[in-house]
SELUM-731344 format. One record per residue (C-alpha): x, y, z; residue in three letters. Coordinates in steps of 0.02 Angstrom, whole numbers, plus 50000, padded with zeros to 5 digits. Each point is the difference from the previous one (the first is absolute). Layout:
! residues N
R     X     Y     Z resn
R     X     Y     Z  ALA
...
This chain:
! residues 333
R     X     Y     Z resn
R 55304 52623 55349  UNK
R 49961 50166 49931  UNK
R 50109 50143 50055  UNK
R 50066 50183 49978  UNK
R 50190 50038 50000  UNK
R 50110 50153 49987  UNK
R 50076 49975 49824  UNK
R 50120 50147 49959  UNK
R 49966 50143 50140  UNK
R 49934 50168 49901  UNK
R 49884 50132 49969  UNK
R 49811 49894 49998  UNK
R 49976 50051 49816  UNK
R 50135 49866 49968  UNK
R 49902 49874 50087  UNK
R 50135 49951 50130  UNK
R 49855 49878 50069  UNK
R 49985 49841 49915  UNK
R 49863 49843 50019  UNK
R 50093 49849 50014  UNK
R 49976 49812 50032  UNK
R 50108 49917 50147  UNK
R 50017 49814 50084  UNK
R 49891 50017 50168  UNK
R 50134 50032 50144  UNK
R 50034 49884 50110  UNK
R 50020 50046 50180  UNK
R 50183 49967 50110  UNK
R 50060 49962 50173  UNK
R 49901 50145 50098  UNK
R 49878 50032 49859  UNK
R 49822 50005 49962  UNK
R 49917 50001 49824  UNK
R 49861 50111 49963  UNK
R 49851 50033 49888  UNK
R 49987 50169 49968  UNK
R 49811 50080 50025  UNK
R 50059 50186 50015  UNK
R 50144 50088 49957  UNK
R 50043 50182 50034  UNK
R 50080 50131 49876  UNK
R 50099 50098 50064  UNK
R 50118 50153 49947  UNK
R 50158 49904 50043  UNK
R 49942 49861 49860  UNK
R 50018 50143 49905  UNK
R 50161 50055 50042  UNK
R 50069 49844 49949  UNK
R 49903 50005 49824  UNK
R 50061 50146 49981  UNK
R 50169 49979 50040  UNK
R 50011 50125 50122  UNK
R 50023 49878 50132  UNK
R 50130 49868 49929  UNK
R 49967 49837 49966  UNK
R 50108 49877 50116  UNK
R 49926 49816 49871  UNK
R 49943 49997 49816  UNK
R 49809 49985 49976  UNK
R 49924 50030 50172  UNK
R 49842 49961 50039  UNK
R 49949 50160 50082  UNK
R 49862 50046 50140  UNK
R 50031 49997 50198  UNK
R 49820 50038 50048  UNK
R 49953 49796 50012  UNK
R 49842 49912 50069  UNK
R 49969 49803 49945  UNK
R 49964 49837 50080  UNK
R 50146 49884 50058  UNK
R 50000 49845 49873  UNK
R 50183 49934 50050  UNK
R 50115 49995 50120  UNK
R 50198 49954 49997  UNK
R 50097 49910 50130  UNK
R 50014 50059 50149  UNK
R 49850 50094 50018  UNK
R 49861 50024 50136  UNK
R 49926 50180 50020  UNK
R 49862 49967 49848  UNK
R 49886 49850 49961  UNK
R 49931 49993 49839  UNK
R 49863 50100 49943  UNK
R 50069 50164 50149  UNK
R 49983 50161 49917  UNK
R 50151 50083 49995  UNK
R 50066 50171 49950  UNK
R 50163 50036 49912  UNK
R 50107 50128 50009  UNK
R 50150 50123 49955  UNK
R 50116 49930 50126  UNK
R 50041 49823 49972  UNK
R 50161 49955 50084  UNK
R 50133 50069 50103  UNK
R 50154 49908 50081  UNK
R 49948 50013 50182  UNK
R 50187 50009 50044  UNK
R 50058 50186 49994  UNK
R 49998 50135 50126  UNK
R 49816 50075 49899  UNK
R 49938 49836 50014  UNK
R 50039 49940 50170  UNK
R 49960 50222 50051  UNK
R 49805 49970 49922  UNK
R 50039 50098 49852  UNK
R 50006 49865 49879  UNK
R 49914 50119 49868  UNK
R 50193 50053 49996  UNK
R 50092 49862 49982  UNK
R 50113 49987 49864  UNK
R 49971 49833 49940  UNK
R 49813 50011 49980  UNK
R 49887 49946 49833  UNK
R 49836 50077 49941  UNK
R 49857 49912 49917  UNK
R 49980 50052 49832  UNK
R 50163 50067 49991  UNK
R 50155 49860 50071  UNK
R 49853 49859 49965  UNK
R 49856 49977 49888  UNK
R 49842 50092 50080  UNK
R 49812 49983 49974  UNK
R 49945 50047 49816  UNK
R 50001 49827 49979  UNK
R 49866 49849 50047  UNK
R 50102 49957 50124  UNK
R 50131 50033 50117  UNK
R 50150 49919 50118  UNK
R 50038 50105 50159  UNK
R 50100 49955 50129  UNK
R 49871 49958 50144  UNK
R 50085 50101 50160  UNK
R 49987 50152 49878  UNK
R 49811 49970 49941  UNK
R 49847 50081 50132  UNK
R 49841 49935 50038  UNK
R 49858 50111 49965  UNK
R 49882 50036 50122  UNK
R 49804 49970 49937  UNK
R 49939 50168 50012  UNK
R 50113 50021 49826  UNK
R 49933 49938 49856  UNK
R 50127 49961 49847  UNK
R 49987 50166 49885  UNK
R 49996 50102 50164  UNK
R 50157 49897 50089  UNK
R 50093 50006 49851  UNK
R 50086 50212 49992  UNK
R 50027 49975 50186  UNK
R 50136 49886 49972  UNK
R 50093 50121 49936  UNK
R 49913 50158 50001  UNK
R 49914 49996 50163  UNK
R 50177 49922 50087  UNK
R 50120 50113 49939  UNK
R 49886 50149 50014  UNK
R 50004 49939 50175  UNK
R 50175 50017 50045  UNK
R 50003 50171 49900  UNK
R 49862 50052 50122  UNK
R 50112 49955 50141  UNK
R 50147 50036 49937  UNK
R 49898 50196 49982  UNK
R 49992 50011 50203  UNK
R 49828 50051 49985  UNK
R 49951 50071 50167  UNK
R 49827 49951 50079  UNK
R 49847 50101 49911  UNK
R 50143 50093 49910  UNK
R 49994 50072 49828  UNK
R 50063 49880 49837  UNK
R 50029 50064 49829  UNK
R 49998 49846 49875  UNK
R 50092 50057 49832  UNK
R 49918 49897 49856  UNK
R 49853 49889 50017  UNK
R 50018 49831 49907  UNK
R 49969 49829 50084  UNK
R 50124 49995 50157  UNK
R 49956 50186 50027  UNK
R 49802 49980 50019  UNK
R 50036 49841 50115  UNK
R 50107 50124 50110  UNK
R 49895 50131 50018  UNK
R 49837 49880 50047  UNK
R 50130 49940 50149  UNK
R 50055 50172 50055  UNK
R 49804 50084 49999  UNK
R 49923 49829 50092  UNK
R 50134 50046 50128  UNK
R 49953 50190 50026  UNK
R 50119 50098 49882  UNK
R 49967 50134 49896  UNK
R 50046 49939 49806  UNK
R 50076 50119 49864  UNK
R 50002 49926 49848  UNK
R 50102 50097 49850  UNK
R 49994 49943 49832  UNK
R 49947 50059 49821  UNK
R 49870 49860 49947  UNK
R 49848 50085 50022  UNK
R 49895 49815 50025  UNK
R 50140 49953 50138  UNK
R 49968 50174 50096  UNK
R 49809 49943 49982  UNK
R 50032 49799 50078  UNK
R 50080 50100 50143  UNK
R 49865 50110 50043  UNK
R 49906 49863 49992  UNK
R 50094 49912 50124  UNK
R 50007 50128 50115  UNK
R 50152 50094 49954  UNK
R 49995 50185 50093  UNK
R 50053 50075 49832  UNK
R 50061 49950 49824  UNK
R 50083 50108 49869  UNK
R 50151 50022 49901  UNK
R 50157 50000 50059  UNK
R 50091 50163 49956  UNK
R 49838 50057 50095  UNK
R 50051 49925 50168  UNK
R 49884 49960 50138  UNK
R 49892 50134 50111  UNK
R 50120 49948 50155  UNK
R 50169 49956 50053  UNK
R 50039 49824 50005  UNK
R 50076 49881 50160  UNK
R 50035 49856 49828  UNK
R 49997 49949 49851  UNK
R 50017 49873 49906  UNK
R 50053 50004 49799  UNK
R 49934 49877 49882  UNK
R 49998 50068 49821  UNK
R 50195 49966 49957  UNK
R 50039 50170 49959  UNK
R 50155 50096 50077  UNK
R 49925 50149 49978  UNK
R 49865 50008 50113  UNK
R 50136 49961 50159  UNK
R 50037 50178 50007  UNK
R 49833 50037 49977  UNK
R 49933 49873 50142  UNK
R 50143 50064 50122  UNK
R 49940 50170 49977  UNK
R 49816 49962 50055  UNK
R 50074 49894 50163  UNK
R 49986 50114 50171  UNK
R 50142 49978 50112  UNK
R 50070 49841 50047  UNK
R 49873 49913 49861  UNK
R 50091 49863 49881  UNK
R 49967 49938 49855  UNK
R 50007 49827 49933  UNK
R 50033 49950 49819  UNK
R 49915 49849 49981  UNK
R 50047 49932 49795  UNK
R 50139 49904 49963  UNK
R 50016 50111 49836  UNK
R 50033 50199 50006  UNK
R 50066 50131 49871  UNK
R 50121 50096 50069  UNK
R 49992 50136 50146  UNK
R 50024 50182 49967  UNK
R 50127 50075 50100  UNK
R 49915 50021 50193  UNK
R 50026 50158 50065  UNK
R 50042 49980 50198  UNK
R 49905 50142 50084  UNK
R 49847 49993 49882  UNK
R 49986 49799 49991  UNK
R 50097 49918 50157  UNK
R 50026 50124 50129  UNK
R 49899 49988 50168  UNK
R 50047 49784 50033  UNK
R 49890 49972 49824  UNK
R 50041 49833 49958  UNK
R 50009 49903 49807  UNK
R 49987 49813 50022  UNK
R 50007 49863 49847  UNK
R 49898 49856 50028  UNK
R 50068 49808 49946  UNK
R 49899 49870 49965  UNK
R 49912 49926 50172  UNK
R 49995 49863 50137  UNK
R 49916 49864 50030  UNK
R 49961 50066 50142  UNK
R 49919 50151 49904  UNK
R 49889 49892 49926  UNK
R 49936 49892 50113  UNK
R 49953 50167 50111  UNK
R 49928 50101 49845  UNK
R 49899 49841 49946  UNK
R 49927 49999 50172  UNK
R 49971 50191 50010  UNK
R 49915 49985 49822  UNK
R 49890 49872 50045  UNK
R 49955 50078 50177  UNK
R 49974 50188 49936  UNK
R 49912 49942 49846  UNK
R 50108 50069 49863  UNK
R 49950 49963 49826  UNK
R 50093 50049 49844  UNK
R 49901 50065 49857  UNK
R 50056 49874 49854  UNK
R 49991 49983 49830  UNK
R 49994 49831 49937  UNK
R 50056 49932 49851  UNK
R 50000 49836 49905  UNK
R 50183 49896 50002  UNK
R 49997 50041 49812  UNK
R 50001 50178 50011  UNK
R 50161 50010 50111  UNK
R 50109 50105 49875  UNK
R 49845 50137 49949  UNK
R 49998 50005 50179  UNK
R 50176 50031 50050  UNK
R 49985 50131 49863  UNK
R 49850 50104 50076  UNK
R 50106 50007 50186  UNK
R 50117 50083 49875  UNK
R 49904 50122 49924  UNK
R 49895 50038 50179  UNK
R 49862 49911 49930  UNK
R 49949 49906 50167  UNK
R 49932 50071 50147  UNK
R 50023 49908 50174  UNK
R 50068 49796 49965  UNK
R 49986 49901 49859  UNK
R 49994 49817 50005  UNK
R 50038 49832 49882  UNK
R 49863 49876 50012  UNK
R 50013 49858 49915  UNK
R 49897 49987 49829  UNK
């Protein structure tokens, strides 16, 4: 089967992305085979090409965004019949046994693996998940649309939670790329007042357009004090700048798995007055299955790009250079 993998992690003009051919996986005791129809691409697939996040295999297949048809199962298996549409995504095992796991937090348990990252992921034709870590997709979501909510739309999620965003209260959003845009449709559907902060001039527009209260850059600020926000463009920099902008007793979440460094926080300028700064790991199950539903009911929709299978490298390489606005989206070619 045709496939992508992470060769030798570095800058994309080195072309850490490589086509390759592999046997078709076959599925284990748990596990359920898929044929990949949409597949996600997201910033932490570029992380890893990158090398920013390190590799934990040689030659990953990346992509944690997945939507396909189940075509086999393993032993052991009962939650999918063939031909279920199933989604994919970044969490893909935990033990069950520690004190995160048995507490509902297994987003923090220590012995967890990641699709696309501990196990190959979907830029490939197709695609062995364990089945108690797979979601079915509700209807109302076609593939291209289900696919950046795997990832985007779940962890943006939690980082919208993990914000403490009060009722009708005021967000600031710092960046706008896929999971961002996803998060702010959420918050405005339930009655908040969206800040979005970012320099790409056609990212300020999509906002507007979805009914952000204001868009501009982010040394500018927003026009009011904040009760949250959440960070998604993985730059330290802007934490000081975020904490700044919260009112009293606002937080803010930082929602990448990636982020330059932190300037040195100033306590009476950035923290003082119960201001909080939260990171934000990975997700539940839990998380998804109550974001999928929340999607579906509030009738979120992700502005994607697609692009053909083919085209998975050029593509990774315009999320580098800013070159996509909203989500974009392998389809196969």
């Amino acid at each position: 089967m045709r496939a992508w993998v992470v060769d030798r992690p570095g800058p994309m003009e080195t072309r850490p992305l490589v086509p390759v051919e592999l046997p078709v996986p076959e599925p284990g005791p748990g596990e359920v085979r898929i044929r990949v129809r949409a597949c996600g691409v997201c910033r932490t697939d570029l992380h890893l090409a990158l090398g920013e996040l390190p590799p934990r295999r040689r030659r990953t297949v990346p992509g944690h965004e997945v939507v396909g048809v189940v075509e086999a199962a393993g032993p052991g298996t009962d939650r999918f019949a063939e031909g279920d549409r199933v989604g994919v995504a970044w969490l893909r095992g935990t033990c069950g046994r520690c004190r995160f796991c048995r507490g509902g937090r297994e987003n923090l348990c220590e012995a967890a693996e990641f699709t696309g990252w501990d196990a190959d992921g979907g830029y490939a034709e197709r695609a062995v998940v364990p089945e108690a870590y797979a979601y079915r997709l509700p209807d109302a979501l076609d593939d291209v649309t289900a696919a950046p909510l795997l990832c985007a739309g779940i962890v943006g999620y939690r980082a919208l939670k993990r914000a403490e965003l009060p009722q009708g209260g005021r967000l600031g959003i710092y960046g706008f790329g896929a999971s961002a845009h996803v998060v702010a449709q959420v918050a405005i559907a339930q009655g908040a007042a969206v800040h979005v902060l970012t320099r790409s001039a056609p990212a300020r527009a999509l906002a507007l357009e979805l009914g952000a209260a204001s868009a501009g850059p982010a040394e500018d600020g927003p026009p009011e004090p904040l009760d949250a926000a959440v960070l998604f463009a993985p730059a330290g920099g802007l934490v000081p700048v975020a904490l700044r902008a919260l009112d009293a007793g606002g937080t803010l979440a930082v929602a990448g798995i990636y982020l330059t460094d932190v300037p040195k926080l100033n306590y009476a300028e950035h923290l003082f007055r119960e201001k909080q700064l939260r990171s934000v790991t990975a997700n539940t199950r839990a998380d998804g299955e109550e974001f999928l539903r929340l999607a579906a009911a509030l009738g979120v929709r992700p502005t994607v790009d697609p692009r053909p299978f083919g085209a998975a490298d050029r593509t990774l390489a315009d999320l580098a250079a800013d070159q996509i606005t909203g989500a974009a989206v392998l389809i196969p070619d």
